[in-house]
Every structure is written in C-alpha cells, then in structure tokens.
MARMAR-481351 format. One record per residue (C-alpha): residue number from 1; x, y, z. Coordinates in Angstrom, 1 decimal. Layout:
N
[NUM; [X; Y; Z]]
...
//
This chain:
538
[1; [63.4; 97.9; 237.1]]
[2; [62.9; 99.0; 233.4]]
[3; [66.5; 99.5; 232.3]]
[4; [65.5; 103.1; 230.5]]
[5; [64.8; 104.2; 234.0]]
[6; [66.8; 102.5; 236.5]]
[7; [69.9; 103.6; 237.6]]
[8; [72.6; 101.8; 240.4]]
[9; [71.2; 101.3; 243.7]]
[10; [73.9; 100.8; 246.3]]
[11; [73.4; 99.4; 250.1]]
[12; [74.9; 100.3; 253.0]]
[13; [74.5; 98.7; 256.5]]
[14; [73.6; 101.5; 259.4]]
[15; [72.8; 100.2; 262.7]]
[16; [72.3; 97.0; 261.3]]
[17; [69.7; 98.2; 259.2]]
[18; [69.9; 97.6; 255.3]]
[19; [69.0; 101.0; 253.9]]
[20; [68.9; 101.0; 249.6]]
[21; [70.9; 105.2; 248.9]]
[22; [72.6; 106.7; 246.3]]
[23; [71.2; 106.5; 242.9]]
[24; [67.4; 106.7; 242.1]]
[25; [65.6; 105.7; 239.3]]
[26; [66.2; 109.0; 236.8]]
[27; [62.5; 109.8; 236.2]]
[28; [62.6; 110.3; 240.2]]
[29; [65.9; 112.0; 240.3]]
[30; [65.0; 114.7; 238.1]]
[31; [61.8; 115.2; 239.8]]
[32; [63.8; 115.6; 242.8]]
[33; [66.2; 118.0; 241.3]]
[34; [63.8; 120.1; 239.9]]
[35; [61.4; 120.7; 242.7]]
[36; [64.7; 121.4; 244.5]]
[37; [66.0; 123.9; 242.6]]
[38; [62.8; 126.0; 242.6]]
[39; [62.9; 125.6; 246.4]]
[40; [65.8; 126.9; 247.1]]
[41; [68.3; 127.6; 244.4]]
[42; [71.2; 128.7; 246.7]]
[43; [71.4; 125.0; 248.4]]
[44; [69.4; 123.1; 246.1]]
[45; [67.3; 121.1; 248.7]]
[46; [64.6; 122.3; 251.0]]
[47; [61.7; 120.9; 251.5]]
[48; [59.5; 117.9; 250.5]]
[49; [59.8; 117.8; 246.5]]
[50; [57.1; 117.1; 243.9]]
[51; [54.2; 117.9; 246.6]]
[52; [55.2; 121.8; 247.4]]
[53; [53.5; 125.0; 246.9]]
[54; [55.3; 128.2; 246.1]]
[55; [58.7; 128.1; 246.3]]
[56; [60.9; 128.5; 249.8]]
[57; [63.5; 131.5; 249.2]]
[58; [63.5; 135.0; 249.9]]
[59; [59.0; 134.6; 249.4]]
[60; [56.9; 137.0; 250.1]]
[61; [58.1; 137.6; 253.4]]
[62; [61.0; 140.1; 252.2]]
[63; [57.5; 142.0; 251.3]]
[64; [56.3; 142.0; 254.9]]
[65; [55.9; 145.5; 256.9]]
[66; [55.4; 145.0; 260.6]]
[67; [54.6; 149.0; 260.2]]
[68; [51.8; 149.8; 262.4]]
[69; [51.6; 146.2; 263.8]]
[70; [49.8; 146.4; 268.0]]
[71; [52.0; 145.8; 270.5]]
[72; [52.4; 142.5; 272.7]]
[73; [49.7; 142.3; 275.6]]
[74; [50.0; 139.5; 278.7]]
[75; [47.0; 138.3; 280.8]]
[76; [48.4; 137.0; 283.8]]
[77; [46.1; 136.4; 287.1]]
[78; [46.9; 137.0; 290.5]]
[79; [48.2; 133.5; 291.5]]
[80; [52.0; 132.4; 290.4]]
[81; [49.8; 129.1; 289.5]]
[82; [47.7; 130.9; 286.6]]
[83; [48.4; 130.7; 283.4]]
[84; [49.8; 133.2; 281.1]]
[85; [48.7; 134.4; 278.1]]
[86; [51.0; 136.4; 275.0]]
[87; [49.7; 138.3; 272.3]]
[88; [51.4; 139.4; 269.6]]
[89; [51.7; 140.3; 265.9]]
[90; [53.5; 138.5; 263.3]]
[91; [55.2; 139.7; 260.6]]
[92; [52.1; 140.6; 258.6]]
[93; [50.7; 142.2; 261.4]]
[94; [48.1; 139.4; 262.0]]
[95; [47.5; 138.2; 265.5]]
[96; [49.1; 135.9; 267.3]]
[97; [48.6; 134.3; 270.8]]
[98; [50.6; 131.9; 273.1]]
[99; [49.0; 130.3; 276.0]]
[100; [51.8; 128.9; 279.1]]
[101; [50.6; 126.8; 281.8]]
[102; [52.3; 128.2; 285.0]]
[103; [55.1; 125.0; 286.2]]
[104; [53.8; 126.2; 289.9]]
[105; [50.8; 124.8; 289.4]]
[106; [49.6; 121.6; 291.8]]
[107; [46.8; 119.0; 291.8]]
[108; [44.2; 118.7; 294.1]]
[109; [46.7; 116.5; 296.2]]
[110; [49.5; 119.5; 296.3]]
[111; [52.0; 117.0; 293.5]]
[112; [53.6; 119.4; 290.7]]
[113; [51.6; 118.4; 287.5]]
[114; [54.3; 120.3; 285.2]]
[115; [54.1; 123.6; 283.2]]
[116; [56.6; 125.6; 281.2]]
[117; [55.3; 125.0; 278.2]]
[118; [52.7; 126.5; 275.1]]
[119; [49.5; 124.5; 275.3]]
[120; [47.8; 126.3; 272.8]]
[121; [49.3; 128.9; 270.1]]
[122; [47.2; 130.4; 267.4]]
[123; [47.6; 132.1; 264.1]]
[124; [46.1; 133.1; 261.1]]
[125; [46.4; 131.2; 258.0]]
[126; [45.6; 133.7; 254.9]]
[127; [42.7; 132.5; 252.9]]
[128; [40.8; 133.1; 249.5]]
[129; [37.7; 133.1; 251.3]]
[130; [35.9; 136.3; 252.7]]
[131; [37.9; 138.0; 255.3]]
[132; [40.9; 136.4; 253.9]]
[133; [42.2; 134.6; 257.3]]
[134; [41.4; 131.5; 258.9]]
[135; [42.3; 131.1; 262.9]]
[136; [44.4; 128.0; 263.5]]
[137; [44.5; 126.7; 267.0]]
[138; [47.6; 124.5; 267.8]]
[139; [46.9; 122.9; 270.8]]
[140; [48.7; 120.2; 272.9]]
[141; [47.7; 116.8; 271.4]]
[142; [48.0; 115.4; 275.2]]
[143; [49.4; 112.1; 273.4]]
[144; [51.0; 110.2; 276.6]]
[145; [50.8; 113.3; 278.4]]
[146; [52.3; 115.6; 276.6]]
[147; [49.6; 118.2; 276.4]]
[148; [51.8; 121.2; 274.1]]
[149; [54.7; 122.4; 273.2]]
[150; [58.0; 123.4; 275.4]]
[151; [58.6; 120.6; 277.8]]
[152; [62.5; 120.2; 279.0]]
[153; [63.6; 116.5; 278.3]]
[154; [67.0; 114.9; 279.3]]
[155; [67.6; 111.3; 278.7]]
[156; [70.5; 109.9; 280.6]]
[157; [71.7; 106.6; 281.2]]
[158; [71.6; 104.0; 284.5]]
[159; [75.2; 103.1; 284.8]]
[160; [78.5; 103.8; 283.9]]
[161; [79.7; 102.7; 280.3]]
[162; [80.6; 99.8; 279.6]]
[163; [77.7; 97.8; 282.4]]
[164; [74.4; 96.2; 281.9]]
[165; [72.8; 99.4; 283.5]]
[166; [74.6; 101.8; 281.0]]
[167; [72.8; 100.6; 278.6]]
[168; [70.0; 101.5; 280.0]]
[169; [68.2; 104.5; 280.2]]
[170; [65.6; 107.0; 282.0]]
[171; [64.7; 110.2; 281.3]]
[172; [64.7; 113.9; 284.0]]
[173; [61.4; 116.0; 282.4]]
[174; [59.6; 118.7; 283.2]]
[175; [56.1; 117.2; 282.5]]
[176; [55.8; 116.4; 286.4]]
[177; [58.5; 118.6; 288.1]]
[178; [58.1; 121.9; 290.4]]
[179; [59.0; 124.8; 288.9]]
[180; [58.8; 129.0; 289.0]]
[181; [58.3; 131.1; 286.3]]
[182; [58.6; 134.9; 285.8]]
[183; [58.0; 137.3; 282.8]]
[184; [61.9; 139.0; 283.1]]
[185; [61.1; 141.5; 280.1]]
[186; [57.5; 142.8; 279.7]]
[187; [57.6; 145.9; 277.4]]
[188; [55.5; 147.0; 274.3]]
[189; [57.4; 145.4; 272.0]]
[190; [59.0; 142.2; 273.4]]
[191; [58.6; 140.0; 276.1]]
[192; [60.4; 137.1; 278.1]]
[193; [58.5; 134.1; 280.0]]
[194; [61.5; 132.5; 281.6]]
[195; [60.7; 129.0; 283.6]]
[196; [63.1; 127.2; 286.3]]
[197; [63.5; 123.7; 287.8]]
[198; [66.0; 121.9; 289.7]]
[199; [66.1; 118.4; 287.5]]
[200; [68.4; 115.3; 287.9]]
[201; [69.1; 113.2; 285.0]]
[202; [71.3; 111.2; 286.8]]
[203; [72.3; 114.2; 289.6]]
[204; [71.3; 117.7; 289.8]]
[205; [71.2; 120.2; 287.2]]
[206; [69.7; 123.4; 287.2]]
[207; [67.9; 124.3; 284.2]]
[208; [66.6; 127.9; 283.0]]
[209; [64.1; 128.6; 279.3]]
[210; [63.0; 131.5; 278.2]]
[211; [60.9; 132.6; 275.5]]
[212; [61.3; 135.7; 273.2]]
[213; [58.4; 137.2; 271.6]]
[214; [58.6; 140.1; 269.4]]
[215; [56.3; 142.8; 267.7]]
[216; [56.9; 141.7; 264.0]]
[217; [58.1; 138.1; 264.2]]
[218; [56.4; 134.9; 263.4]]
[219; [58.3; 132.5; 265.7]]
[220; [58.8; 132.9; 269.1]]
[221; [62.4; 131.7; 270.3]]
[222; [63.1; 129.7; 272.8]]
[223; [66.1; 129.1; 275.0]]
[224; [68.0; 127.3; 277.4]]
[225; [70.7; 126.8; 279.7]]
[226; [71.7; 123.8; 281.7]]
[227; [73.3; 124.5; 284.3]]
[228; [75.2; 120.8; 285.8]]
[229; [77.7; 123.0; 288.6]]
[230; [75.3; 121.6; 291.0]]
[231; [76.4; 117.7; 289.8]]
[232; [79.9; 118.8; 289.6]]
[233; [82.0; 118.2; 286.6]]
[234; [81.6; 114.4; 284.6]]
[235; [79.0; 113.4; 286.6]]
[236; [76.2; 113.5; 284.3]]
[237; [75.9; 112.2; 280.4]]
[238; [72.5; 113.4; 279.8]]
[239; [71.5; 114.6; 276.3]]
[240; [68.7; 117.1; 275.4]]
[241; [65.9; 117.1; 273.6]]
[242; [64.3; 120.3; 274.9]]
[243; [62.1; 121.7; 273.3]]
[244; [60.0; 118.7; 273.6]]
[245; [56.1; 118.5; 272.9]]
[246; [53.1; 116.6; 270.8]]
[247; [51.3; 119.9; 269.4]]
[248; [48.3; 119.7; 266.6]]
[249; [50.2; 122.7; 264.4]]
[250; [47.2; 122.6; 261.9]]
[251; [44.4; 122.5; 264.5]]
[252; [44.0; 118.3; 263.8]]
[253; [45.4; 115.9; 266.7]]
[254; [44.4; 113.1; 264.2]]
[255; [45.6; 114.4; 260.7]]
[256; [48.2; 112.4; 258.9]]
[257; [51.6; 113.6; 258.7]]
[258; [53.2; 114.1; 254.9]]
[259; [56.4; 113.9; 255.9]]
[260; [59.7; 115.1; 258.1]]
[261; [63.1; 116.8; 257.7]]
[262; [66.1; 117.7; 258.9]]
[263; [69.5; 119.9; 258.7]]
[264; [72.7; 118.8; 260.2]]
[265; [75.7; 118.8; 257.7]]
[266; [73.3; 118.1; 254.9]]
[267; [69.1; 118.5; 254.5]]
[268; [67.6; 115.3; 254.8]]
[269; [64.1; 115.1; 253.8]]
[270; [61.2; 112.6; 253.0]]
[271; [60.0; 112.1; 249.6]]
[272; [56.1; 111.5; 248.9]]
[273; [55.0; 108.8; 246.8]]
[274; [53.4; 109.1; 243.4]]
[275; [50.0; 111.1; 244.4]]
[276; [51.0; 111.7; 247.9]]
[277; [50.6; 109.7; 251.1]]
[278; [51.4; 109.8; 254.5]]
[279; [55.0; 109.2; 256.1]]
[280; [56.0; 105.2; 256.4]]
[281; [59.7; 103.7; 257.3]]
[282; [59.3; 102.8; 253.5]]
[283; [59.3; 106.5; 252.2]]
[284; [61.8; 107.7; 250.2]]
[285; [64.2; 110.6; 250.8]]
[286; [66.8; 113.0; 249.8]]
[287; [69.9; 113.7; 251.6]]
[288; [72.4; 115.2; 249.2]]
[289; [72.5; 119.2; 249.8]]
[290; [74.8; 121.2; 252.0]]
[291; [73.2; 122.6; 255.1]]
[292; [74.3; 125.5; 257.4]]
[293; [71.6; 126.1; 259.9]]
[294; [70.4; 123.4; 261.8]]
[295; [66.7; 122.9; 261.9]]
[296; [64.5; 120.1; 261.9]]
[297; [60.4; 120.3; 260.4]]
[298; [57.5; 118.0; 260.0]]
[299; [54.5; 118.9; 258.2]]
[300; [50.7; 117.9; 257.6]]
[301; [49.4; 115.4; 254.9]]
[302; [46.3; 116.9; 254.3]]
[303; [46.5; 120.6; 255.5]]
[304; [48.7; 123.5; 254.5]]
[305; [50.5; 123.4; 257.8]]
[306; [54.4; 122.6; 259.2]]
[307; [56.1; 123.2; 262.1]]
[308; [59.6; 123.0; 263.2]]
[309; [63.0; 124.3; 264.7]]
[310; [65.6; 126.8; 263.7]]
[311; [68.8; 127.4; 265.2]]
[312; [70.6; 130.6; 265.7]]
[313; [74.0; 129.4; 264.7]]
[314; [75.8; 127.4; 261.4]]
[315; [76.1; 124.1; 262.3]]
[316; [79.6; 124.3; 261.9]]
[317; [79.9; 127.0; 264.3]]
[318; [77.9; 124.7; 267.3]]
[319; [77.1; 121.2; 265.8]]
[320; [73.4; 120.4; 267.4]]
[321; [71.2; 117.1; 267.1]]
[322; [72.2; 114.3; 268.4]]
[323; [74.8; 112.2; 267.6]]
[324; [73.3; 108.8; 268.8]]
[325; [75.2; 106.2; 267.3]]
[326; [79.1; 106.4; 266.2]]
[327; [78.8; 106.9; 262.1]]
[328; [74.8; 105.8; 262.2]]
[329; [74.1; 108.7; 259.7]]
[330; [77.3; 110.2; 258.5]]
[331; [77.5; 107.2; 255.8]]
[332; [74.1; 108.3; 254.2]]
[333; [75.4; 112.4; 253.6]]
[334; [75.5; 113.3; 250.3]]
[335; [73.1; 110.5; 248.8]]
[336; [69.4; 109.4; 248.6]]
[337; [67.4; 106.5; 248.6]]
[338; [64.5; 104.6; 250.1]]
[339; [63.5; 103.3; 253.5]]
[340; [64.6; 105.8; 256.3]]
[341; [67.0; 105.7; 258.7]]
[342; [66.6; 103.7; 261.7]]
[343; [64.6; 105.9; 264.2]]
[344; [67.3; 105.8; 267.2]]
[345; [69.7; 107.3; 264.6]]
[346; [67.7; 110.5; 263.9]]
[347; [69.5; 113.5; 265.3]]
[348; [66.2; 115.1; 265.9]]
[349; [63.3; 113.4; 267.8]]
[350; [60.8; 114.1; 265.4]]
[351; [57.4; 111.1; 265.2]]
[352; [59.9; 108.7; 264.6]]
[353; [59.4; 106.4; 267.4]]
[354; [55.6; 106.4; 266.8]]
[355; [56.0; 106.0; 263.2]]
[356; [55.3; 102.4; 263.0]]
[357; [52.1; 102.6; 264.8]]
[358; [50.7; 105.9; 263.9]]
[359; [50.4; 107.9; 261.0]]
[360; [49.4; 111.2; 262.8]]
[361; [51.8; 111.9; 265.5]]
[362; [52.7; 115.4; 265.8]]
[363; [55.5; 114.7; 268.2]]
[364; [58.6; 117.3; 267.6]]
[365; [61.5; 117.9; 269.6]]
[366; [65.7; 119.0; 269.4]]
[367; [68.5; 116.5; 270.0]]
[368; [71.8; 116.9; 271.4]]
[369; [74.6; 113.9; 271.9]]
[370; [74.8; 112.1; 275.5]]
[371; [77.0; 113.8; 277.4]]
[372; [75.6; 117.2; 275.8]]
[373; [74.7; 117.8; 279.6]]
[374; [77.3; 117.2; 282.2]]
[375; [80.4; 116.1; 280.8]]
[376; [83.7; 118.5; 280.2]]
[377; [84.2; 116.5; 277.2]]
[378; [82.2; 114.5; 274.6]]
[379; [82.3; 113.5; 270.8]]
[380; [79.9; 114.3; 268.6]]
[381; [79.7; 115.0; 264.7]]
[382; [83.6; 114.2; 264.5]]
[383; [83.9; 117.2; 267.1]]
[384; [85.2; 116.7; 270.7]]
[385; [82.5; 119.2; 272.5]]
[386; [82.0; 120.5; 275.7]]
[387; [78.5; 120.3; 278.1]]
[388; [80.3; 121.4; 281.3]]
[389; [79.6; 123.7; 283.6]]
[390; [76.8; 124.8; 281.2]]
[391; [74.9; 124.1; 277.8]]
[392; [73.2; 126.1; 275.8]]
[393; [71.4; 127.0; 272.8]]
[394; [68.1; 128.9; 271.0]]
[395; [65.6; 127.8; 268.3]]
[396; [63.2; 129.5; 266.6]]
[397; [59.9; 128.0; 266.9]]
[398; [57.9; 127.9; 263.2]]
[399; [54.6; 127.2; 262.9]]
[400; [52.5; 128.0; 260.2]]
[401; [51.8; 127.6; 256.4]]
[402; [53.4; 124.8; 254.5]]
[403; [53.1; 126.2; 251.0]]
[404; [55.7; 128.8; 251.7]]
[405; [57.3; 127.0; 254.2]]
[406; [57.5; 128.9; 257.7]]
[407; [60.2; 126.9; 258.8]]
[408; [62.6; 127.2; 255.7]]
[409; [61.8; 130.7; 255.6]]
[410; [63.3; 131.3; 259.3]]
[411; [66.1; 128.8; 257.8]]
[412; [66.7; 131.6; 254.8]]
[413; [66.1; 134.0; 257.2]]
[414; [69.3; 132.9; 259.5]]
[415; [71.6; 131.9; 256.5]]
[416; [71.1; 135.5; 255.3]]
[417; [72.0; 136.9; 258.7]]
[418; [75.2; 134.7; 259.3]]
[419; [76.6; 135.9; 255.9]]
[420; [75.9; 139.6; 257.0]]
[421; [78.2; 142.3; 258.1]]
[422; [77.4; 144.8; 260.7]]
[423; [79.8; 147.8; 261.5]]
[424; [79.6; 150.5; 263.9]]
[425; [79.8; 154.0; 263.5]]
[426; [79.1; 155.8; 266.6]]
[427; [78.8; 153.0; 269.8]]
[428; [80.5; 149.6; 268.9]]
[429; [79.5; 146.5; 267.8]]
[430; [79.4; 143.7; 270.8]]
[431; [82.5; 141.1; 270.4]]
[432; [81.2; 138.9; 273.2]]
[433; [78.5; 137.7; 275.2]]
[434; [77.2; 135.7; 278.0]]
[435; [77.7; 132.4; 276.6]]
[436; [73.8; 131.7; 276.6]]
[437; [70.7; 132.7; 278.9]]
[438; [71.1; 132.8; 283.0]]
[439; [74.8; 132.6; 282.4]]
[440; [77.4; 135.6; 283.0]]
[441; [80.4; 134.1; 281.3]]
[442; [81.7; 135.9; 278.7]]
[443; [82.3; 134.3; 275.1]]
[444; [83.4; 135.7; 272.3]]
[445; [81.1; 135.8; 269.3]]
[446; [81.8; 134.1; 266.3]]
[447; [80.1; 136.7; 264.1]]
[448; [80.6; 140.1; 265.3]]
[449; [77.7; 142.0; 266.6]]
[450; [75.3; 139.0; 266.0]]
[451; [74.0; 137.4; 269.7]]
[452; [72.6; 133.7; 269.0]]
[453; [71.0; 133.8; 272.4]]
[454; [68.6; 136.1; 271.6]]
[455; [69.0; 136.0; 267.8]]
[456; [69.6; 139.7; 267.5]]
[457; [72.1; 142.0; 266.8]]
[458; [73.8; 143.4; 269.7]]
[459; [76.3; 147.0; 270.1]]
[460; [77.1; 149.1; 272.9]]
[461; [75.7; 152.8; 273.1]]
[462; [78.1; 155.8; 272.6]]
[463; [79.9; 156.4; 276.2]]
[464; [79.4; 160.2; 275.7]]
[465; [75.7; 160.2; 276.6]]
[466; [74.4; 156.9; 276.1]]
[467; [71.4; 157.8; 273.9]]
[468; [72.9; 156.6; 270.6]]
[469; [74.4; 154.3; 267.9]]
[470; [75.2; 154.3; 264.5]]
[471; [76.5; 151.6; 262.0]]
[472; [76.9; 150.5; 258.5]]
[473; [75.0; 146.7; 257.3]]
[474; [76.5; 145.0; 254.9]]
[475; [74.1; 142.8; 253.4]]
[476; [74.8; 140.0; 250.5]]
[477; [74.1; 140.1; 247.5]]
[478; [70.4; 139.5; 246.3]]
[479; [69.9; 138.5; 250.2]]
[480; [67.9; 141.1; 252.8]]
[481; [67.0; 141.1; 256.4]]
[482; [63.8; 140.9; 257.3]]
[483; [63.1; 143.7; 259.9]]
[484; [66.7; 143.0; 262.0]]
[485; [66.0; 142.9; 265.3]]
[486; [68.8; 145.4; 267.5]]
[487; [70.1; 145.2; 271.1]]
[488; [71.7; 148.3; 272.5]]
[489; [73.3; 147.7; 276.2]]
[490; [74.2; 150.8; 277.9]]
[491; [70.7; 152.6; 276.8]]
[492; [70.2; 155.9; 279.0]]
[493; [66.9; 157.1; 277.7]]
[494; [63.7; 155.9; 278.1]]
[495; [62.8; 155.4; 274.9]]
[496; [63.7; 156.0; 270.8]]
[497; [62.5; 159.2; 269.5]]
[498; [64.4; 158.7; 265.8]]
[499; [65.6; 155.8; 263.9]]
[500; [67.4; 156.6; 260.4]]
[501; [67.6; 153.6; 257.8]]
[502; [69.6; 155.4; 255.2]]
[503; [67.7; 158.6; 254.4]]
[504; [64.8; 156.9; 255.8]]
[505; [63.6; 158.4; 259.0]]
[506; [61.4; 157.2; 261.4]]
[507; [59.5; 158.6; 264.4]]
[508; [58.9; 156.9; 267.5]]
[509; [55.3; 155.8; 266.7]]
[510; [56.2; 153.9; 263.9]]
[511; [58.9; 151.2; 265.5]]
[512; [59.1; 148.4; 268.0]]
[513; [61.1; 149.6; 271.0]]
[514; [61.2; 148.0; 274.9]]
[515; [63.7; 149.6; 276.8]]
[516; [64.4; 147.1; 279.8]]
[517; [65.3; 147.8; 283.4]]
[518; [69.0; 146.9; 283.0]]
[519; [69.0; 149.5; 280.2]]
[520; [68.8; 147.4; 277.5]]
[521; [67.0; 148.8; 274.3]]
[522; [65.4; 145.7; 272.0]]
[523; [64.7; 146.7; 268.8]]
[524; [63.3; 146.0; 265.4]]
[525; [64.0; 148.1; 262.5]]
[526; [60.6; 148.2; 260.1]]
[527; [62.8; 148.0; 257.1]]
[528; [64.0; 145.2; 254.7]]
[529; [67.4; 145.8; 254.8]]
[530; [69.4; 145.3; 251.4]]
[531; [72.8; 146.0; 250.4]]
[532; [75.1; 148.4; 252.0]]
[533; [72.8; 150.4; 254.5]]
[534; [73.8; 153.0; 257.0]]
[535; [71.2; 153.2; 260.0]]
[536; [71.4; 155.4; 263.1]]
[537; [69.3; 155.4; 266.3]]
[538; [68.8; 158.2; 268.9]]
//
C-alpha cells in the first residue's frame, strides 16, 4: 500500500481465523468517519457508510402524526386452522398488513405443518411517482422451508459438556410442531396474536409469542417467553434465536444483499466496496462505536429496503445475542478492518451461514448464549446470567425504507426512551412488572414506569375512581418521543373521553385507545413529546 495512504494493519487470531482490524487506509477511514457522523452524531456509527441516503437520527419521523390514522381490523375465519390477517396504520398513517398462518394447521395426512409466524407483511414505500406510494409485499422466501417471518428456533446440544455428543447439536423449531394460537387483545387500537407450543430442545419447554400491533407504529413487536419448569431446573442448555425466518423485505426473494449489522457493546457494520457490491466474507467493516440497544439489520443491494431487530432494553441492562464462542468477538470491539468475522461467532444469525454460497439470502433472526434456555446459570458477555425457570425478551420488528433507515430509527427511537423520565402526578408510575409475557412473577423495572415487554410506558390509575392519571415527561435534550405509547392497569371506564398534553387537549376521536378486559387502557399519545411535558388522561 502507497505509504501516503496506508496506515498499520494489525491481526488478530479469532476462532482460528486471521482477521486484518484496527487501522485502515486513511482515505477509507475518513470516509468512514464522515458518513458516520452524519448518521448519527450522538454514537458516531450507524449504518452502512459511503452508500446511505439521508441521514439516520431524529429524521423525519419526529414529523410524523398518526392523527386521524384507521384503526386495526382482523380477518379471521371460522376454523382455529385459518389464517389471520392484521391491518394497521403506520406512523404516517399508510397501511399496513400482516398475514399469520394459524400453528393449528395440518396436512392432508393430519401432521402439524407449523404456523406462528408472518408469511407476508406489506407496506408502503413513499415514491416520486404519481400517487406517491409503492406497495411492497414481503413474503416468506420459503428458502429450506422457511416460508416468513416468526418462527421459534432453539438449538441445543446432544450430550453433556465435555463428550463427543456435546459437541453436537440439533435444533426444537416451530416450523413442524403443533401449536394454538389466540388473539388475547383485539381492540381498535392494538392487538395481540399470541401462539403456543410444547417444544423439547433437549426436554420440555413451554414456549409462549405474542405480537403487538399498534395504531401509529411502524414495527410490530414481538415477544417471548420460555418457559423450561416443565424440564426442571439445569436440564436444558438451549439458546434462542427466535424470531427466526427467510422474508423477501423488498418484495425480491433473489435480490442481492448490500450488507449486515449489528449492536451488542459496540455497532458492527459492513462496509461496501468502492461503487457498491453485494456482501462477501471479504467485505470490510466498522466496529468502533459504543452501542446501547441491541439490534441487528440487513439490508438490500439494489432496493431501498432493510429489515431488522430492536430490543427494548440497553444492552447493559439485559445483554442479548449470543455469545457463541468464549472471547470470539470481544477482541474485535472498538476497531475495524477487513474480512468478517467467522460466521459461528456472529451474535445474531443473520445470512451468515449462506453467505459463501449465496448472495441474496434474506435470512434474519436473534441470538441468545447456550444455556439462554434452561440453565439457572450461564456466562455470557462477561456476565453470569440466568435462563431458569423462564426467558424472556421483545424486539421490534423493522421493515421498510433503507434511505432513512427503519431499523436505526426504532434504535434512536429506544435510546431516546431509556434516557427519559416519567413522573406521576395523580396515579403512580409502575416500579415492577411480570418479568416478561405469560409470566406472573414480579420484577422490578430498571427504568421506572418504562415496561420492555410491551415497550410502553406503564402507571397505575388513581385509587379514588379509577378513571385517571396524570404525570410529568422529562424528555432530553434535543431528543423527543415519538407518539409514547401508555399503559394504565386499574382502568374503570370504558373508554378515554380527554387526553391533555400540556395545554394541548384532545377529544376522544382523535387518539388510539383499547381498553382490555382485565382493565387495562393501551394508549398512544398523538404528540411528539419534547422537553418537560405535563400530560393528563381521563
């Protein structure tokens, strides 16, 4: 290399793989730097630099207004094998649509053939041409059967540690297993398809998902809990890599993928070549900023299109993606280089196992350590962890437009909320929770008032009559929420007749309210909320 532009290049040994980091050749590095400071100033790395669009911050979606958006409609038929259709609005009040195949659905020999999962979601993608929207259809890709987006995956392995057999390994999944399904909240405004299955990765385990759709929200969330009381305690070391699925996010089962990336401690991403090109083990990459939320995100060569996962939590609040190998990636934090990581090492499954044969895999998926499922104790991420009695976590699911990012948008969205104060004035603001969905344990909540299991903001109604709360957001500055989603327990009315954001007011026609049957009220405020805000609902 030309001394004018080449700088150090160190080498470090991960998994046995030589893997060139660190220092870049400066024309490069300040290529890198600069596309990642326009992409997101506050941690200085977000997404795939010198081939981006507009940049990823607070975008134009702190410009949204769900105000006036339709409400959420399901087709379901008369059979619990039927499928199930959602439709809902997004944050720009376009439409949105979520197709589940029911998991008690059977062949024409009576043998589950799986279900539980999305195998087609559409939105709009906003256009200069007339009528200013294009439909996208997302459908399942049906790549070695995985026909969408959803599935529950477990691997676990065939021995004990330290045998032949444990280093072997199988895998419990829902793409063949018997199921039931219910919708356990089906309001105007929000809506729950919940799924269950009795799997066995290595012994029983009960495991429970729901999905969380919302009047005024882009991604749907998704969660789960595993549920291993059935295996008793230590008997399983399964991980998870649920939500698991091969979905065409720009309407293309054969378009090439640009590239991948990734949040655990820091954001890992892929850097394009000169001119663009598709994703190779030979691509460079960037893993030098600071992450908080955890989130992984691939996105499309050729079309203006991404998809990916968002947690609910910081990632040093509940570390998530797996931790496959002991020190596989920690050595590579803070540095960059070229030729990625070894593919077992990835914390997230992402296409990196079909990366060597195929250019357009649209496989996407979460990661959590072995022993994630089942075991009282396990290491991960320097952390001793527990997966026993339960596990459990929620991810937004982001698809859409890659030019503004959908999935660092839901990122900036959650590092806004975790910085954010909420007070109560009349009511309280929730402490603790049930420690995740299909679980009644209590746990206390590391940021007051804010739920990760339904990624909304949760108080108790006033005692004396039920029928109202008021509080105080503290917001940081420079930051907003966009449209804060609020979940009052203790709700004794049947409805909302008067939200107050400061000395806004508005009436009941204008917002997104589902009371449930447990007396639950869900919902969002049609306001960007900025600053110190008082709000009051009644």
């Amino acid at each position: 290399m030309p001394n004018e532009t080449a700088r150090t290049v160190a080498a470090v040994i991960v998994a046995g793989s030589m893997i060139l980091v660190a220092r870049l050749p400066a024309a490069q590095e300040t290529a890198i730097r600069e596309a990642n400071d326009s992409l997101d100033a506050s941690a200085a790395a977000a997404a795939d630099a010198g081939d981006h669009g507009p940049p990823v911050g607070p975008l134009g979606r702190l410009e949204r207004s769900g105000i006036g958006c339709a409400p959420i409609t399901v087709t379901d038929g008369p059979s619990p094998a039927d499928d199930v259709t959602i439709r809902w609005s997004d944050a720009t009040c376009h439409p949105r649509s979520a197709v589940f195949v029911s998991p008690e659905k059977r062949d024409e020999k009576g043998a589950p053939t799986g279900g539980g999962y999305i195998r087609e979601l559409t939105y709009e993608r906003l256009t200069e041409q007339p009528g200013g929207a294009e439909t996208i259809r997302a459908a399942g890709t049906g790549v070695n059967g995985w026909n969408g987006f959803g599935y529950v995956v477990a691997h676990y392995p065939l021995g004990a540690r330290g045998t032949p057999e444990g280093e072997s390994y199988d895998a419990a999944e829902t793409i063949h297993a018997a199921g039931t399904h219910l919708l356990a909240l089906r309001g105007p405004h929000h809506v729950i398809y919940r799924a269950s299955w009795r799997l066995s990765p290595g012994g029983p385990v009960d495991v429970t998902v729901e999905w969380l759709f919302a009047t005024g929200r882009d991604a749907p969330l998704f969660s789960i809990t595993y549920d291993a009381r059935p295996a008793g305690p230590g008997t399983l070391r399964a991980d998870s890599r649920a939500p698991y699925g091969d979905m065409a996010f720009e309407g293309d089962p054969d378009a090439p993928i640009g590239g991948v990336a990734w949040g655990d401690k820091y954001r890992f991403t892929s850097l394009p070549a000169a001119g663009g090109s598709t994703l190779t083990f030979a691509s460079s990459w960037d893993y030098r900023a600071p992450n908080v939320v955890p989130f992984d995100r691939i996105w499309s060569r050729d079309h203006d299109a991404e998809m990916g996962l968002v947690a609910t939590t910081r990632w040093t609040d509940k570390p998530q993606g797996g931790d496959y190998g002991p020190k596989a990636l920690q050595p590579l934090w803070g540095t960059a280089g070229r030729g990625l990581p070894t593919d077992w090492a990835w914390p997230y499954q992402i296409d990196q196992y079909d990366l060597p044969w195929a250019d357009s895999s649209h496989r996407l998926a979460w990661g959590m350590t072995f022993g994630a499922v089942g075991q009282p104790s396990y290491s991960a991420w320097d952390r001793v962890l527990s997966g026993y009695p339960f596990q459990s976590y929620s991810v937004h699911v982001a698809i859409g437009p890659r030019d503004q990012s959908a999935v660092m948008a839901e990122v900036k969205t959650m590092e806004t909320i975790l910085q954010t104060d909420i007070r109560a004035t009349r009511g309280h603001v929730a402490s603790e929770a049930p420690g995740g969905i299909a679980r009644t344990d209590p746990v206390s909540l590391t940021l007051p008032g804010w739920d990760p299991t339904y990624a909304a903001w949760t108080m108790e109604a006033d005692g004396h009559g039920g029928g109202m709360v008021s509080g105080h957001f503290r917001v940081p500055p420079g930051e907003a929420l966009d449209s804060p989603m609020i979940r009052v327990l203790g709700w004794t009315k049947p409805g909302v007749t008067k939200v107050t954001v400061n000395r806004d007011a508005f009436a009941a026609a204008a917002l997104f309210a589902t009371v449930d049957a447990d007396h639950t009220l869900w919902l969002t405020l049609p306001k960007m909320i900025r600053g110190d805000q008082d709000f009051s609902i009644e």
